[in-house]
N, C-alpha and C positions, 0 to 999 in steps of 0.2 A: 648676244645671239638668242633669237627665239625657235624652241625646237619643243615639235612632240615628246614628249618622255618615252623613250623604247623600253620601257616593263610596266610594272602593274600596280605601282604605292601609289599615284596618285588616285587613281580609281580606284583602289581599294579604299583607301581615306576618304574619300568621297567629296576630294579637293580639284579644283580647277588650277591651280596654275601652283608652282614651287620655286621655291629658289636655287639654284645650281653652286652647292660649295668649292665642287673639284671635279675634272673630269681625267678617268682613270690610267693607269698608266697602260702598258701592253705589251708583252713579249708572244711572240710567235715562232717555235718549231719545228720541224718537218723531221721527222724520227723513221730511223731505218732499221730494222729489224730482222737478223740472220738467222736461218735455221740450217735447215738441210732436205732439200726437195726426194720426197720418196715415194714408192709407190702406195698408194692407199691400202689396197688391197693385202699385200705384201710386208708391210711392214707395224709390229706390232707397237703397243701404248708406250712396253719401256725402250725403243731406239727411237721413239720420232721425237725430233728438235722442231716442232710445230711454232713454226714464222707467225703464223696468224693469230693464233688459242695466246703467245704472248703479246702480239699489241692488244689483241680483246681484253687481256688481264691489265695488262698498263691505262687502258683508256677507263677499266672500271676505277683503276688506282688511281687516276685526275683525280673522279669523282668524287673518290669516299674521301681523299684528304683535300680537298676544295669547301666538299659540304661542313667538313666541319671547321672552317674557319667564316671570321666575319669580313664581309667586305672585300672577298676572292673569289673571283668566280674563273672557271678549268676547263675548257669546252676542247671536245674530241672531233671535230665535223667533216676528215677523210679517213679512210681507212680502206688500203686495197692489198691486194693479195695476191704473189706471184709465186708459179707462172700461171696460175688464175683456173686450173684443168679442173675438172668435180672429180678425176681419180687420183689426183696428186696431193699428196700433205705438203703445203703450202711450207716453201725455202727461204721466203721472203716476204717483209711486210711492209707497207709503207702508213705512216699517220699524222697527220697532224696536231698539234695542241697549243691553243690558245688561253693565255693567262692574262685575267686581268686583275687589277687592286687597286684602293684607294692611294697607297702609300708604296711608291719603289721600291723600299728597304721590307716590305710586307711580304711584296710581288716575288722577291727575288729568292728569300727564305723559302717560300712554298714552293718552286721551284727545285732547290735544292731538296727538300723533301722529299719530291716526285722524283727526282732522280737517285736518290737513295734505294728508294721504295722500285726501280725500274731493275735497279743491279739486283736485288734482291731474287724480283720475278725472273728475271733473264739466267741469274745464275743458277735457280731451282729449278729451269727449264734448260738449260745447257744450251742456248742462245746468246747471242753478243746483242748488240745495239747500241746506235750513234745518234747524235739531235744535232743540226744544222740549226741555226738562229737566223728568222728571215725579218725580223721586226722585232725592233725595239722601242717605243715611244715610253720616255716618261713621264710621269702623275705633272697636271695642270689645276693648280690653286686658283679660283676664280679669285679676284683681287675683293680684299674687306670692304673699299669703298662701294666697290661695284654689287657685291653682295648688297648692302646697306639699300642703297636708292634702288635696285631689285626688289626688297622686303617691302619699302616704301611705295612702290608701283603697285604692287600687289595688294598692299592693306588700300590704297585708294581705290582701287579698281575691282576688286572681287568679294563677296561677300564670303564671311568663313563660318565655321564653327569654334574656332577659338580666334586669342587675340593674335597668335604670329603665324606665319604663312608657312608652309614646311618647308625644310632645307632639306635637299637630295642631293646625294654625289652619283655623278652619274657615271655606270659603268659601260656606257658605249661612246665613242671617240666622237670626234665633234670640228667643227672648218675651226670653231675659236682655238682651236689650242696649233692651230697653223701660225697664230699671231703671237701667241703665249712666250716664246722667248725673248720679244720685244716690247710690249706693253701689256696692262693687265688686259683682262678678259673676263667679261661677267654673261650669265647666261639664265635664261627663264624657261623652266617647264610647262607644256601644256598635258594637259590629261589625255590619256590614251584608253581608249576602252578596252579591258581585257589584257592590255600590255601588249597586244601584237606590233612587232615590227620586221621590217624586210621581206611584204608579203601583200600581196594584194586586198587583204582584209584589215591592212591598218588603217587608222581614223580619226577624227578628230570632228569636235562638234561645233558646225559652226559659232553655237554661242562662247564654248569656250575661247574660240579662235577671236569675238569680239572682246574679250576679258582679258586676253593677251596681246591684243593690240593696243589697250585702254592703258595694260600694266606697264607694256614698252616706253609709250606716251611717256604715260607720268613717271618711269624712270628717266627715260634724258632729260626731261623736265627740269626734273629734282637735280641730277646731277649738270647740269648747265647753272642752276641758281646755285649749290653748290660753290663751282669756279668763278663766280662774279662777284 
């Protein structure tokens, strides 16, 4: 499969097209967050059980422990507030949180982290909280061979600055890893400007899109002469 790269190494490297080693695993949450709805006005700092101020603290706690791992990345993308009033301290929270990692056994430890780190905040706030699991996928190994005549499309096809083409694992999901339980799956990068993706401002330049169609080529190529 040939796909834009959705971040910013290729174009920061100042590369046209990469090799794809793995494409990442994925668990997804929906986290429910208890307080106790009170009046705003009414009710002072030490009784409120503020629903909200803890998923705000939990969604920073993705963060800090995502950023410091390699090859995990924690994204927080709903978060709402009920019963939603501007005079009410918010009795309930709702959020979501998306995990991704190269490695399932990676994904699932930092997970556990985060939920450590939730009992912590929830219990210093005298709030409860529950995570529903909506999605599960796990990590997709592009196959060695496929890798290999991918590397080989590439050094025929694109000119570099060095002699090997760069390997990326890529941390957004992908149609190949729909196949991935049943035969291998090899995948090529094109460069993305700026890394945007899921946005009308993403891109791709037609020259590199000629470089990626040149690398495709002479990958099946290779891997047809390969099986003969």
């Amino acid at each position: 499969e040939a796909h834009i790269e959705q971040g910013p190494e290729l174009d920061r490297a100042g590369e046209p097209l990469a090799v794809v080693s793995s494409i990442a695993s994925a668990r997804r949450f929906q986290l429910t967050v208890e307080g106790e709805a009170r009046h705003a006005g009414g009710t002072p700092y030490d009784m409120r059980r503020d629903a909200l101020l803890g998923a705000s603290e939990a969604a920073l706690a993705v963060e800090r422990i995502c950023r410091s791992e390699h090859h995990i990345i924690g994204t927080v993308g709903q978060l709402e507030a009920f019963p939603g009033a501007v005079n009410v301290v918010p009795g309930e929270a709702h959020l979501s949180v998306d995990l991704r990692g190269e490695l399932d056994g990676e994904r699932d430890r930092v997970w556990d982290e985060i939920s450590r780190e939730l009992d912590d905040i929830m219990g210093r706030r005298g709030l409860r909280w529950q995570a529903r699991e909506v999605h599960n996928a796990p990590a997709v190994r592009c196959g060695l061979l496929l890798q290999d005549v991918v590397r080989e499309g590439i050094v025929h096809a694109a000119p570099r600055r060095s002699d090997e083409p760069p390997v990326i694992f890529s941390r957004a999901g992908h149609d190949a890893m729909a196949i991935g339980s049943i035969t291998d799956v090899g995948m090529l990068f094109l460069r993305n400007p700026d890394g945007v993706s899921h946005h009308p401002d993403e891109a791709v330049s037609a020259a590199d899109v000629a470089l990626g169609i040149r690398a495709l080529t002479e990958s099946v190529l290779q891997l047809a002469a390969d099986r003969l």
